[in-house]
DSSP file (Angstrom, degrees, kcal/mol; ACC not computed):
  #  RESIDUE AA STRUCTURE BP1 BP2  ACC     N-H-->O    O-->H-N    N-H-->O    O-->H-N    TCO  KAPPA ALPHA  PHI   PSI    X-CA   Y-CA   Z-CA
    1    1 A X              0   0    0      0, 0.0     2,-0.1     0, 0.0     0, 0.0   0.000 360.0 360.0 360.0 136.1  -15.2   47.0   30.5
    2    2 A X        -     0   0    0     10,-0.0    11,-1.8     2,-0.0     2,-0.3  -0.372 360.0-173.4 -69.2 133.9  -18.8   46.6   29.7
    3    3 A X  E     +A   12   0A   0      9,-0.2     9,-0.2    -2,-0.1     2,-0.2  -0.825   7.2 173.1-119.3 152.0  -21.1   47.8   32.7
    4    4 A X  E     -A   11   0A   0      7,-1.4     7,-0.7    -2,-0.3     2,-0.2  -0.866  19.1-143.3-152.5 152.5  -25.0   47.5   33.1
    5    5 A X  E     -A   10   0A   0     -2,-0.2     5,-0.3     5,-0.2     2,-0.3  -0.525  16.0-176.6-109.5-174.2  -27.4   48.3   35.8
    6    6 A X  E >  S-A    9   0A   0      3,-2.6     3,-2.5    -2,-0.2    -2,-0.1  -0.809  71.9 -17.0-172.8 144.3  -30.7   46.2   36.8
    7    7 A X  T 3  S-     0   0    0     -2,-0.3     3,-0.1     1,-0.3    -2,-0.0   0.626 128.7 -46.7 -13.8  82.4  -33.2   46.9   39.2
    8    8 A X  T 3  S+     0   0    0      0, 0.0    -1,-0.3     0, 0.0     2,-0.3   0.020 115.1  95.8  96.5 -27.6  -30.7   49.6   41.2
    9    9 A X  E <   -A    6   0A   0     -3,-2.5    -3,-2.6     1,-0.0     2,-0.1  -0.892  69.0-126.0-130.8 143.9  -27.6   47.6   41.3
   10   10 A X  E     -A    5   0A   0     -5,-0.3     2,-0.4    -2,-0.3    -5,-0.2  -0.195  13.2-154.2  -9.6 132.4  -24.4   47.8   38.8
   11   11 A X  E     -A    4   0A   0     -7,-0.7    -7,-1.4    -2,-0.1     2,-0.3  -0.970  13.7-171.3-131.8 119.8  -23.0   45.1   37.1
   12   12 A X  E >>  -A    3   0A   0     -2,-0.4     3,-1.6    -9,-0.2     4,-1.2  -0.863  45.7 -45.0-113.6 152.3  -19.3   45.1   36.0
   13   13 A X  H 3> S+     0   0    0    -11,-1.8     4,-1.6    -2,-0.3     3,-0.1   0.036 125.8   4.0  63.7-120.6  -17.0   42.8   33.8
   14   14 A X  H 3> S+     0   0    0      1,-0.3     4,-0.9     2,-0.2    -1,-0.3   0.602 124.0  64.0 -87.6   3.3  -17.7   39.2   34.8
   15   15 A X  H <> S+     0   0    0     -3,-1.6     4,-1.2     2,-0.2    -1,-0.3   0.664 104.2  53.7 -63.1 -46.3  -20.3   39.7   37.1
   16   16 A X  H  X S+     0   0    0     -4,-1.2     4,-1.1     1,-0.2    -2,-0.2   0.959 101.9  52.8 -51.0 -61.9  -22.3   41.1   34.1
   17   17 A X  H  X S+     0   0    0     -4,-1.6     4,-2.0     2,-0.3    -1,-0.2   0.628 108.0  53.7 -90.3 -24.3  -21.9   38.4   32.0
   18   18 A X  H >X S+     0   0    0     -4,-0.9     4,-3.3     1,-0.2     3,-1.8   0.954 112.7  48.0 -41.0 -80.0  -23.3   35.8   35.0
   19   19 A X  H 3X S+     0   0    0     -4,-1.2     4,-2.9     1,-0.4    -2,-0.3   0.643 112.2  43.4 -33.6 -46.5  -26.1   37.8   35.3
   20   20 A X  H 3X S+     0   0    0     -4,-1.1     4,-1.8     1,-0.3    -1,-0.4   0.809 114.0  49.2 -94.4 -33.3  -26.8   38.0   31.8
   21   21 A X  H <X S+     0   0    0     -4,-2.0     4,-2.3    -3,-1.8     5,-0.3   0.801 116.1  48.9 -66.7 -29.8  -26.1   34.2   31.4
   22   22 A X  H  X S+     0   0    0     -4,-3.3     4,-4.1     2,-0.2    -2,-0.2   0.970 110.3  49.6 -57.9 -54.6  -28.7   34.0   34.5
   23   23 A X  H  < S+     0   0    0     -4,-2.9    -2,-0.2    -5,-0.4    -3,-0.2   0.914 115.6  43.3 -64.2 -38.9  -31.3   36.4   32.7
   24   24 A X  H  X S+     0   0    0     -4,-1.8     4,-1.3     2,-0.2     3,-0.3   0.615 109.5  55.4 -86.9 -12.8  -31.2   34.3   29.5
   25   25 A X  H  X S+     0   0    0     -4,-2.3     4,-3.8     1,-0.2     5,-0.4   0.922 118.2  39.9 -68.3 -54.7  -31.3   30.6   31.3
   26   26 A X  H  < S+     0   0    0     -4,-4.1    -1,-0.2    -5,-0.3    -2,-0.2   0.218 104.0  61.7-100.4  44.8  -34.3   31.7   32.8
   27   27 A X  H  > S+     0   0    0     -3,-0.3     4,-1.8    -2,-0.2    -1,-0.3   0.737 111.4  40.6  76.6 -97.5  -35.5   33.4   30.0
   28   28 A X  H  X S+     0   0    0     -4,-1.3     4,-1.8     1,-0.3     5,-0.4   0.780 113.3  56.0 -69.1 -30.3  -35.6   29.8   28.1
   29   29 A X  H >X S+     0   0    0     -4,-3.8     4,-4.5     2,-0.2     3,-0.5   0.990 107.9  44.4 -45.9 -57.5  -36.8   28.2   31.0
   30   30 A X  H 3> S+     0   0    0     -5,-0.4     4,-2.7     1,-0.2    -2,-0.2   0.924 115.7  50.7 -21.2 -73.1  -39.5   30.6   31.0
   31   31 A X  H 3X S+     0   0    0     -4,-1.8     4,-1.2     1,-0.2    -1,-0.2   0.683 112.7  43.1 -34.1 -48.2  -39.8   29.9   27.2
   32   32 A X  H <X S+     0   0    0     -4,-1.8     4,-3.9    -3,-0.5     5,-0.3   0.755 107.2  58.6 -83.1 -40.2  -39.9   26.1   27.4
   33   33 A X  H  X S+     0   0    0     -4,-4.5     4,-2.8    -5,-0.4    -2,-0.2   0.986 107.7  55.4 -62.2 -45.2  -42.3   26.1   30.4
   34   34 A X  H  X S+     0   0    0     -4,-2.7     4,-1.8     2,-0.2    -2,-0.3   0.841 107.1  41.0  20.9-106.5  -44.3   28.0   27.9
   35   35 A X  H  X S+     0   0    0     -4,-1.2     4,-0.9     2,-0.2    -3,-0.2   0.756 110.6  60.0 -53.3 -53.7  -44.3   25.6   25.2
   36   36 A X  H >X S+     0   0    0     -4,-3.9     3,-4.6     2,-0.2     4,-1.4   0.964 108.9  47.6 -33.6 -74.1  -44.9   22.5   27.8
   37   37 A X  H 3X S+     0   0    0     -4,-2.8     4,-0.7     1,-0.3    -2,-0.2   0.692 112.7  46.2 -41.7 -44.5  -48.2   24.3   28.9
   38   38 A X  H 3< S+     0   0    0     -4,-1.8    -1,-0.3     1,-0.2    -2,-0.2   0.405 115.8  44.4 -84.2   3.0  -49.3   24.8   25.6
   39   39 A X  H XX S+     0   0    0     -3,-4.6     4,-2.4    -4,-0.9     3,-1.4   0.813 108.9  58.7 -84.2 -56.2  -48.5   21.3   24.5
   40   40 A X  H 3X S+     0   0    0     -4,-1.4     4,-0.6     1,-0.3    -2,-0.2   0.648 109.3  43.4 -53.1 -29.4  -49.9   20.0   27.4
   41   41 A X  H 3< S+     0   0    0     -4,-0.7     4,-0.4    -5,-0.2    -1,-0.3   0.601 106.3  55.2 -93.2  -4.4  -53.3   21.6   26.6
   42   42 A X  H <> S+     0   0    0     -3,-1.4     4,-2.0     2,-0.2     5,-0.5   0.842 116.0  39.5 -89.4 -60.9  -53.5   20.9   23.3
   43   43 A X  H  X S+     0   0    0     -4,-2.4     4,-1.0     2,-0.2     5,-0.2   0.875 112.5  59.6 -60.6 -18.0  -53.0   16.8   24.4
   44   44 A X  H >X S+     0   0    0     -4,-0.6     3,-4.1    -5,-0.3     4,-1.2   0.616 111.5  38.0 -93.0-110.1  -55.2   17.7   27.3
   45   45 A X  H 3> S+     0   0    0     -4,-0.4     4,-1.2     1,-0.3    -2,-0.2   0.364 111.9  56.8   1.6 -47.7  -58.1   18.7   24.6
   46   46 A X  H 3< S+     0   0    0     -4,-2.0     4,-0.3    -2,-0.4    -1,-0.3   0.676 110.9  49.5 -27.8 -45.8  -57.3   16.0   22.3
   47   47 A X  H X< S+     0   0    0     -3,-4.1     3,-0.6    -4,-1.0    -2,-0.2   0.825 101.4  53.3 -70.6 -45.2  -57.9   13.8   25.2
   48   48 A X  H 3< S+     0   0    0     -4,-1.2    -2,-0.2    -5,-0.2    -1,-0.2   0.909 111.1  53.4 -80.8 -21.8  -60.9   14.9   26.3
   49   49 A X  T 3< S+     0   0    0     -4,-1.2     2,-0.4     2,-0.1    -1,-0.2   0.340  77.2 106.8 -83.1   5.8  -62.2   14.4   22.6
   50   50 A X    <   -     0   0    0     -3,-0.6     2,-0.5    -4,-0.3    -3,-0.0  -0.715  67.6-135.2 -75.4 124.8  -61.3   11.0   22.2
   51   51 A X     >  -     0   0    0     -2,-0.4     4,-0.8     1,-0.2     5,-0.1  -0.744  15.9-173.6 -82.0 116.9  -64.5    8.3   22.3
   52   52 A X  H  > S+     0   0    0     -2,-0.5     4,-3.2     1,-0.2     5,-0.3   0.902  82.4  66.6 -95.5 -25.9  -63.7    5.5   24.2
   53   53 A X  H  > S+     0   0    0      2,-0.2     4,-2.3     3,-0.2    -1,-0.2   0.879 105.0  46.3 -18.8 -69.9  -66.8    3.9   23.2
   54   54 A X  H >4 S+     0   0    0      1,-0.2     3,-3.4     2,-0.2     4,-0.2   0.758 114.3  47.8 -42.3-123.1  -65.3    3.8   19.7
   55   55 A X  H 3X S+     0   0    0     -4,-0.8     4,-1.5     1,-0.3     5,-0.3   0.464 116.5  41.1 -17.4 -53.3  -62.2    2.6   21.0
   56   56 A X  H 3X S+     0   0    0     -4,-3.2     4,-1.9     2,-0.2    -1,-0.3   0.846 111.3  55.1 -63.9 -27.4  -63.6    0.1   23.0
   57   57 A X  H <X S+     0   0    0     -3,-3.4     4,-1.0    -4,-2.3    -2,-0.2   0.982 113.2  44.4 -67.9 -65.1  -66.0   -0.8   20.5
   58   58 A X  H >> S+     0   0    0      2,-0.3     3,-3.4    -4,-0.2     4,-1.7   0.843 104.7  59.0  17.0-116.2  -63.0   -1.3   18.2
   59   59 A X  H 3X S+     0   0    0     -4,-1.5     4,-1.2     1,-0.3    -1,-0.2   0.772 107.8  55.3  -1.1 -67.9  -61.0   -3.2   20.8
   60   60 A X  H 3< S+     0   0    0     -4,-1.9    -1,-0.3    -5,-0.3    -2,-0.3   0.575 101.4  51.7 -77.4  -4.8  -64.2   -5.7   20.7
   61   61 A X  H XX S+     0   0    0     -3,-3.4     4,-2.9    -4,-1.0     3,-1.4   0.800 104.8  55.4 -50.0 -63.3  -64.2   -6.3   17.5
   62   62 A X  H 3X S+     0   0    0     -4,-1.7     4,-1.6     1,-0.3    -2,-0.2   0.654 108.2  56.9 -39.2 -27.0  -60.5   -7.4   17.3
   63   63 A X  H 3X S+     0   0    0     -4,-1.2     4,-0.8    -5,-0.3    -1,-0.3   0.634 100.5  47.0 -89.3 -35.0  -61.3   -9.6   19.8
   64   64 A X  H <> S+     0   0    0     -3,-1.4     4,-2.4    -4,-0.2    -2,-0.2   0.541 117.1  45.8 -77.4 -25.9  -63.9  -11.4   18.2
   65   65 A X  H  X S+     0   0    0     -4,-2.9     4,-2.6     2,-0.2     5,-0.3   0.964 109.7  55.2 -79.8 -44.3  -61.6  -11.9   14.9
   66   66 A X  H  X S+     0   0    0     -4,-1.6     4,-1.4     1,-0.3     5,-0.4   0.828 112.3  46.0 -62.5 -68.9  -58.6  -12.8   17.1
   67   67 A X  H  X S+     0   0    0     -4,-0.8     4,-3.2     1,-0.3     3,-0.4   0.789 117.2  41.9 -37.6 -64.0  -60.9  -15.5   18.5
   68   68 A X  H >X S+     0   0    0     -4,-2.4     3,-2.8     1,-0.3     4,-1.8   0.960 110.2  53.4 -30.5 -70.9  -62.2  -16.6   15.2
   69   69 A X  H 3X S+     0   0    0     -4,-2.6     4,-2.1     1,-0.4    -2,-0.3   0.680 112.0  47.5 -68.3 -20.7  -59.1  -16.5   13.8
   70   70 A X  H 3X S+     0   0    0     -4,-1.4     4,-0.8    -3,-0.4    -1,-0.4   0.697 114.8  45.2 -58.9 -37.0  -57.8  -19.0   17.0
   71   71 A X  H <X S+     0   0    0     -4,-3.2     4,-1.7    -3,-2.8    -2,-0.2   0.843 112.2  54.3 -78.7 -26.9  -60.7  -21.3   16.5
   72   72 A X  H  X S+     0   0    0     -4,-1.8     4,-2.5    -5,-0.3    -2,-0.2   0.848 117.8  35.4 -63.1 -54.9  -59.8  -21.0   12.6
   73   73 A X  H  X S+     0   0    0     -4,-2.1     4,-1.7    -5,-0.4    -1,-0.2   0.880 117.9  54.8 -68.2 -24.0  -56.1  -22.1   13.4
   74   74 A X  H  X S+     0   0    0     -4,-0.8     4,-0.7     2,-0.2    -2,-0.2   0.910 113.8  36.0 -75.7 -49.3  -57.4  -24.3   16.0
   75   75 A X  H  X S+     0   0    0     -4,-1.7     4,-1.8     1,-0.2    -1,-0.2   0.895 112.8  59.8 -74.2 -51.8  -60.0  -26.4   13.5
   76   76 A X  H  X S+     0   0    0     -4,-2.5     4,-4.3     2,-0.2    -2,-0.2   0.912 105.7  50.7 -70.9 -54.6  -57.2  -26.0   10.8
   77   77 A X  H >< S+     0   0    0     -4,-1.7     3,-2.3     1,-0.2     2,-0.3   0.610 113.2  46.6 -38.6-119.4  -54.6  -28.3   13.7
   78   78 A X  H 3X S+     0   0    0     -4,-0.7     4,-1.2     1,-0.3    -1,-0.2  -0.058 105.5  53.0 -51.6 -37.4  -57.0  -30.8   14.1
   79   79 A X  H 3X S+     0   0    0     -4,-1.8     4,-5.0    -2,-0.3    -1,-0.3   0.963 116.6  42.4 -53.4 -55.1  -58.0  -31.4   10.4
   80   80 A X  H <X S+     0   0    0     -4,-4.3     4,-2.4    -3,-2.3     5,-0.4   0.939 119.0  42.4 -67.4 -21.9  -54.0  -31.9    9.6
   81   81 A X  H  > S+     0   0    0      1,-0.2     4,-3.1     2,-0.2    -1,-0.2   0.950 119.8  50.8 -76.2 -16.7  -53.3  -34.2   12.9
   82   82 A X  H  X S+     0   0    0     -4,-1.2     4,-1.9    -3,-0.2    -1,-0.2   0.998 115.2  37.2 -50.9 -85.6  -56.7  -35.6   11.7
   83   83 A X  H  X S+     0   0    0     -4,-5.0     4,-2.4     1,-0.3    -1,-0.2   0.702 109.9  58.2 -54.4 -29.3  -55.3  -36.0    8.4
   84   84 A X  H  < S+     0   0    0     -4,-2.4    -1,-0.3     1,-0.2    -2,-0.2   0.876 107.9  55.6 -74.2 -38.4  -51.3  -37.2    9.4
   85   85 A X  H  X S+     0   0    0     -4,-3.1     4,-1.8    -5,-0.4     3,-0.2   0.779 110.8  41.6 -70.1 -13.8  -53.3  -40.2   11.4
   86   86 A X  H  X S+     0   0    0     -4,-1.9     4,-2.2     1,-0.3     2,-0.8   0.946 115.4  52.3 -84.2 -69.5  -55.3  -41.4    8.1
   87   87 A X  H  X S+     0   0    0     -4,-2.4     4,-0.8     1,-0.2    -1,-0.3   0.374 111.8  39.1 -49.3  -3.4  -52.5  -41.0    6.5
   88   88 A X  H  > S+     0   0    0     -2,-0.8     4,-3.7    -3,-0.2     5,-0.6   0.649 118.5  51.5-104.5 -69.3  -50.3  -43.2    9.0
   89   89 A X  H  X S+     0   0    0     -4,-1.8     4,-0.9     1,-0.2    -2,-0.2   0.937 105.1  53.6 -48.8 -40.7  -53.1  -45.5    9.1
   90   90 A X  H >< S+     0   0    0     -4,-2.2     3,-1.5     1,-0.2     4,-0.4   0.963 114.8  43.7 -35.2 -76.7  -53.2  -45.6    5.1
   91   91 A X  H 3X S+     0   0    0     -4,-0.8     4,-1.9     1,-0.3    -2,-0.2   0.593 109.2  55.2 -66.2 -14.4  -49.2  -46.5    5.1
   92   92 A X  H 3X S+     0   0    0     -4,-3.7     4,-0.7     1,-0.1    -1,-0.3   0.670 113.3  40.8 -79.6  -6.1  -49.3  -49.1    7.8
   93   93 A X  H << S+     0   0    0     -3,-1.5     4,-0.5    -4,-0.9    -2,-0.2   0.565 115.4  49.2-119.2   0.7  -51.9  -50.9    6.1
   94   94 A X  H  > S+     0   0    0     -4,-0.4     4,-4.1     2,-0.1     5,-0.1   0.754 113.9  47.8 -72.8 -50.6  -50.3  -50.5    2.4
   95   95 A X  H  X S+     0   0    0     -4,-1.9     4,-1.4     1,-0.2    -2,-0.2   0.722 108.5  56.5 -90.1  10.2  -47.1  -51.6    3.8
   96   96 A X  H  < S+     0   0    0     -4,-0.7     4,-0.5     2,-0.1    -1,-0.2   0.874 109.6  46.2 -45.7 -50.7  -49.1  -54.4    5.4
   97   97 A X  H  > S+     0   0    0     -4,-0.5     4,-2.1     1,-0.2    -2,-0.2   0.862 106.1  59.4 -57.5 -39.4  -50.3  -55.3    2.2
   98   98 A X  H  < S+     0   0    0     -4,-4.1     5,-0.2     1,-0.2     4,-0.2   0.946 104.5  43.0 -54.7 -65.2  -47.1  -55.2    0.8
   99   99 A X  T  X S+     0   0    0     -4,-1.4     4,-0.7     1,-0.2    -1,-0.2   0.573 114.8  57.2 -66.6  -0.8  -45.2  -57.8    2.9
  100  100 A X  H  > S+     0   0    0     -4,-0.5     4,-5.1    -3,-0.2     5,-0.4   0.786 116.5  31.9 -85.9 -63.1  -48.3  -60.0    2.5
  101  101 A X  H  < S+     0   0    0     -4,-2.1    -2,-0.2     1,-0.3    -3,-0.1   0.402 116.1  54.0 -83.1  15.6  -48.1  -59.8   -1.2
  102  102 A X  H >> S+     0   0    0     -4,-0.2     4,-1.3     3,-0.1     3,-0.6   0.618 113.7  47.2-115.5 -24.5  -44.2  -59.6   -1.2
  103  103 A X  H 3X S+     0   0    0     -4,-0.7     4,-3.2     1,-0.3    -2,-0.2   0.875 118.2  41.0 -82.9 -37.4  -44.5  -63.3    1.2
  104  104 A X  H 3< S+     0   0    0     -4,-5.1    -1,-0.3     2,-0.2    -3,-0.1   0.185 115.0  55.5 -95.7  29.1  -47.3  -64.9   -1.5
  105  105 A X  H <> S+     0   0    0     -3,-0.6     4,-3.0    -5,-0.4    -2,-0.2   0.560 112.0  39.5-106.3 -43.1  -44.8  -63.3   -4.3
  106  106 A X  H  X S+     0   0    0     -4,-1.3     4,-1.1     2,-0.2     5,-0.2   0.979 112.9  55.1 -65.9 -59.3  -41.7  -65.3   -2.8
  107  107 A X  H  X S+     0   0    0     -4,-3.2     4,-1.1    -5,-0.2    -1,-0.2   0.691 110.4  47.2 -60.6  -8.4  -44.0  -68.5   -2.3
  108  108 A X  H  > S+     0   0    0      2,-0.2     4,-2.5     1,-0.2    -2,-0.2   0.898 115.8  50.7 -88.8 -53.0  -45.2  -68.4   -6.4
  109  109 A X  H  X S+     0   0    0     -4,-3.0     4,-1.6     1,-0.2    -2,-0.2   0.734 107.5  42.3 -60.0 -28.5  -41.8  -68.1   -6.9
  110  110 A X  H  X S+     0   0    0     -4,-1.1     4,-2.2     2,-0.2     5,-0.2   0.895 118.9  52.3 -78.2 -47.7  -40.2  -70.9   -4.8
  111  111 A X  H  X S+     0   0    0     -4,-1.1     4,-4.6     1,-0.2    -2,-0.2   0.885 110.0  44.5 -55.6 -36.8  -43.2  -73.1   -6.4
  112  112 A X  H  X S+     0   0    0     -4,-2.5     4,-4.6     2,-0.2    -1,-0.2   0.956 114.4  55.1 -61.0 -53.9  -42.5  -72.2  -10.0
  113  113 A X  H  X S+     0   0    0     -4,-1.6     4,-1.7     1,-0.2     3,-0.4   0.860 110.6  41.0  -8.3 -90.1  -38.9  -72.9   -8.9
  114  114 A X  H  X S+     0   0    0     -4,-2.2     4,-1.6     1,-0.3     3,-0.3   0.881 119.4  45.4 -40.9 -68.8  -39.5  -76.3   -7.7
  115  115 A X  H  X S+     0   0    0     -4,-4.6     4,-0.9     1,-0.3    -1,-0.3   0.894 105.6  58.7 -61.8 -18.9  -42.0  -77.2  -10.8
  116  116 A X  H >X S+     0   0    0     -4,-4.6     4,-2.2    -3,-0.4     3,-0.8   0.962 111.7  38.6 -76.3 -27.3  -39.6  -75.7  -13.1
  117  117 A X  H 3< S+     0   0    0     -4,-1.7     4,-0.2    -3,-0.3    -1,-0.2   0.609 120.8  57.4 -78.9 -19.0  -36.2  -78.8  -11.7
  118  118 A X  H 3X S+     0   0    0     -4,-1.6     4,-1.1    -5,-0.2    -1,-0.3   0.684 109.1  34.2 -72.8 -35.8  -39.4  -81.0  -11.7
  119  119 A X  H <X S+     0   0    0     -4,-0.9     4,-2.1    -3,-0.8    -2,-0.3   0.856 117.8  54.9-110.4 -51.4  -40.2  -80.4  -15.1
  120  120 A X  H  X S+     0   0    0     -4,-2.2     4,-1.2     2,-0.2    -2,-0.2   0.639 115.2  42.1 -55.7 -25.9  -36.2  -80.2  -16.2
  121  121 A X  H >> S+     0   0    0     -4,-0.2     4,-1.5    -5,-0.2     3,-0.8   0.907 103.0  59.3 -99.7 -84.4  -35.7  -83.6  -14.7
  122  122 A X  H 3X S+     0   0    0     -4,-1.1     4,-3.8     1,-0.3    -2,-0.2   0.713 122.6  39.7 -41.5 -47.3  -39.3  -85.5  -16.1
  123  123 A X  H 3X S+     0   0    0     -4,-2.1     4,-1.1     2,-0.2    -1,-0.3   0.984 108.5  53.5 -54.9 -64.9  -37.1  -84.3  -19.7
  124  124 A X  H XX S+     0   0    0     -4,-1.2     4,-2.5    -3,-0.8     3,-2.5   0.940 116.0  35.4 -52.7 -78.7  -34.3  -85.0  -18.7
  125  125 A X  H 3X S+     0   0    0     -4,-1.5     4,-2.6     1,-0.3     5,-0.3   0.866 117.6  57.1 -22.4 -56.0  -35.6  -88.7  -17.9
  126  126 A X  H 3< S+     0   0    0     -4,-3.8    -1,-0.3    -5,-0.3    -2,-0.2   0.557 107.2  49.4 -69.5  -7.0  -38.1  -88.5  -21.2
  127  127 A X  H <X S+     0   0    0     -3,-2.5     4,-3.4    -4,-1.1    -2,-0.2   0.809 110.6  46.2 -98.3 -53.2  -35.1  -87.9  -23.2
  128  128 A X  H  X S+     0   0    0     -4,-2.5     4,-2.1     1,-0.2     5,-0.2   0.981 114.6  52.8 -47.7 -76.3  -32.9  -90.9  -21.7
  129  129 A X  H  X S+     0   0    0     -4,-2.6     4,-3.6     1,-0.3    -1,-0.2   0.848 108.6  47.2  12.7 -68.3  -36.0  -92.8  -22.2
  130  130 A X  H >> S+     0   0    0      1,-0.3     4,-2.7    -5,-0.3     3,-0.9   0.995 118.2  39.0 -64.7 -51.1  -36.3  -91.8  -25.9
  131  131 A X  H 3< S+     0   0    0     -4,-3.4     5,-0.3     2,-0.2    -1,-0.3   0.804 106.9  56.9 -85.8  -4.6  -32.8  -92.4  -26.9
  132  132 A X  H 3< S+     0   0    0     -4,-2.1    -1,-0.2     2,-0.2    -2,-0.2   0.649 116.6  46.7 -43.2 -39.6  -32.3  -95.4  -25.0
  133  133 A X  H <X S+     0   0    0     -4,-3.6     4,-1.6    -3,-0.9    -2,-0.2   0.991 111.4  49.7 -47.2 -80.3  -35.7  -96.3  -27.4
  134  134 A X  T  < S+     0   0    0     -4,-2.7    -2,-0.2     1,-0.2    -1,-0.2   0.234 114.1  38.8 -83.9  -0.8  -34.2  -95.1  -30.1
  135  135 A X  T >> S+     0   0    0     -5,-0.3     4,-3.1     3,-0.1     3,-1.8   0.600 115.1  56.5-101.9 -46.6  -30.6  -97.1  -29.9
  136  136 A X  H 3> S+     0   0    0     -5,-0.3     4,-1.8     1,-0.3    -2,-0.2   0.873 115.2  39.9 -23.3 -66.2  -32.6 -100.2  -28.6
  137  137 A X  H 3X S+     0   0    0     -4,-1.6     4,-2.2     1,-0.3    -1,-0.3   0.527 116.9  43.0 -61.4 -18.2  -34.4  -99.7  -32.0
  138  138 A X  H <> S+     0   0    0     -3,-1.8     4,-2.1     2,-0.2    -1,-0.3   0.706 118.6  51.2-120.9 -33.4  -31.4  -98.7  -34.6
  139  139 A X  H  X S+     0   0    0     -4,-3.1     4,-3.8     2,-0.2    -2,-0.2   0.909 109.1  47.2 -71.1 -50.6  -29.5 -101.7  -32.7
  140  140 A X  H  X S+     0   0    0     -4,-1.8     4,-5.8    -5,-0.5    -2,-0.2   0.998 118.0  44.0 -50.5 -46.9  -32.8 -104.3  -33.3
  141  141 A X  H  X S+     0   0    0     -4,-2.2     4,-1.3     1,-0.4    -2,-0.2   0.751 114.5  52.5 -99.4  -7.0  -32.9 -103.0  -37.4
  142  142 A X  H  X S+     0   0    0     -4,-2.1     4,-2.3     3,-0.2    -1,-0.4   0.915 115.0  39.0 -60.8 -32.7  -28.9 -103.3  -37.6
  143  143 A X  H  X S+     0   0    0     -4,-3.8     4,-0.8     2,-0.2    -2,-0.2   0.943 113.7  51.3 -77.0 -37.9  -29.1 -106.4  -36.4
  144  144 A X  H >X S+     0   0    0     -4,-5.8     4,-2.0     2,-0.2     3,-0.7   0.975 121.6  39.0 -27.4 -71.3  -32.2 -107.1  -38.6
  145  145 A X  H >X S+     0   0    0     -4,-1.3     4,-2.7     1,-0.2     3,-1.3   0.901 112.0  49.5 -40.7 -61.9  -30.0 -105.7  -41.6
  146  146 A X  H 3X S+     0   0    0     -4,-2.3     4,-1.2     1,-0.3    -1,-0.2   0.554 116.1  48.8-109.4 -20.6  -26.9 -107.2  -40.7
  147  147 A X  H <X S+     0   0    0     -4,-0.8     4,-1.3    -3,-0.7    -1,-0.3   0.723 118.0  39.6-102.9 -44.8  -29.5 -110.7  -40.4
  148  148 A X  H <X S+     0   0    0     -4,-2.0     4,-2.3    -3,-1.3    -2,-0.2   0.765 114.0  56.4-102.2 -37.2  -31.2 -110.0  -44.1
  149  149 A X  H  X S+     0   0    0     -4,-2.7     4,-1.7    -5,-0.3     5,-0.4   0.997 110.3  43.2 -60.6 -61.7  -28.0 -109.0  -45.5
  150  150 A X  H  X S+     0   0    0     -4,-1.2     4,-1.6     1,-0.2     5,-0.3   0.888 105.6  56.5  -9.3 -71.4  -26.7 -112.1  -44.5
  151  151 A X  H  X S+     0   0    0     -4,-1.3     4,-1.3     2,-0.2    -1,-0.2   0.813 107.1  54.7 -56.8 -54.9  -29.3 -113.9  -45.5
  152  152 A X  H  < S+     0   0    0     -4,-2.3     6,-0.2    -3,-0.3    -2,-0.2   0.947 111.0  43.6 -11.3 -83.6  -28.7 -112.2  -49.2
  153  153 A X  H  < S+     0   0    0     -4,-1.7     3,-0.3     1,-0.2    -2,-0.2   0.491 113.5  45.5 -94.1 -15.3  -25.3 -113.2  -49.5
  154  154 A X  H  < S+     0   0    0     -4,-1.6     2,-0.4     1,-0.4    -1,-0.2   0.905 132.7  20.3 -96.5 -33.3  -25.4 -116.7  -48.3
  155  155 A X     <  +     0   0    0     -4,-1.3    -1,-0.4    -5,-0.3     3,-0.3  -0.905  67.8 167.3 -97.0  87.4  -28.6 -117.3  -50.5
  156  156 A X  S    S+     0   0    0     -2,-0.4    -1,-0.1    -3,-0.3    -3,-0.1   0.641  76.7  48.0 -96.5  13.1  -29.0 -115.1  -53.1
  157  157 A X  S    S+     0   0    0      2,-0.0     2,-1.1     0, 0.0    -1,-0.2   0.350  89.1  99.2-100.5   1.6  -31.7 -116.6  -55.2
  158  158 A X              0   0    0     -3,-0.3    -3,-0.1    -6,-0.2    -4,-0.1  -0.656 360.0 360.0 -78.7 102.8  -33.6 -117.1  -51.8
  159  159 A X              0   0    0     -2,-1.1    -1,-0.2     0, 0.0    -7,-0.1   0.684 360.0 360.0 -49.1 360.0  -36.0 -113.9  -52.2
């Protein structure tokens, strides 16, 4: 069995191997408290050499573009709601125009309509008319004919 002594006193078997697990936790404790401290001064230095002037100054800069750039977005809004009411206004007053000019499109049309059964009829009429004329006429010069023929045949040395 493995033995060892330390400051006076014997250590046997498993009793050793506490002890030894003991010496080497605090050992790395040691080690790591260590390593803290000297991390801790290194940020502590780091720290103390930081300008917050610079940083702040910084900081206020950022601050004046974020503002711009919010009055930028802000002006930018207004233009388009700006721009969606001309545009609204535009198309209510196109499609004003429109049903105005689709109401005098519809009244040309009814009128044309109207003249055209106006106009189809005044033919119609002038056409009756003409051949009504024209049988009247072709009726008078058979009967004329049918009168000089006659007239021929009952006389014929009668010029």
């Amino acid at each position: 069995m493995a033995e060892f002594e330390f400051a006076g006193m014997t250590f046997k078997g498993g009793k050793a191997a506490i002890v030894l697990t003991a010496l080497s936790t605090l050992g790395g404790a040691l080690w790591a408290g260590f390593e803290f401290y000297k991390d801790y001064m290194d940020m502590r230095e780091i720290v103390q050499n930081i300008d917050v002037g610079v940083i702040e100054a910084r900081n206020a800069q950022i601050e004046i573009k974020l503002d711009e750039a919010i009055d930028y977005t802000r002006d930018i809004k207004n233009g388009l709601k700006d721009d969606i009411t001309r545009i609204e206004r535009v198309t209510d007053s196109t499609s004003a125009r429109m049903k105005d000019l689709q109401t005098d499109i519809d009244e040309r049309l009814r009128q044309v309509s109207d003249l055209t059964r106006e106009t189809e009829k005044d033919v119609r009429d002038t056409m009756r008319n003409v051949e009504n004329r024209i049988e009247s006429d072709m009726e008078k010069l058979e009967s004329d004919l049918e009168e000089k023929l006659q007239k021929a045949l009952d006389n014929p040395l009668a010029d």
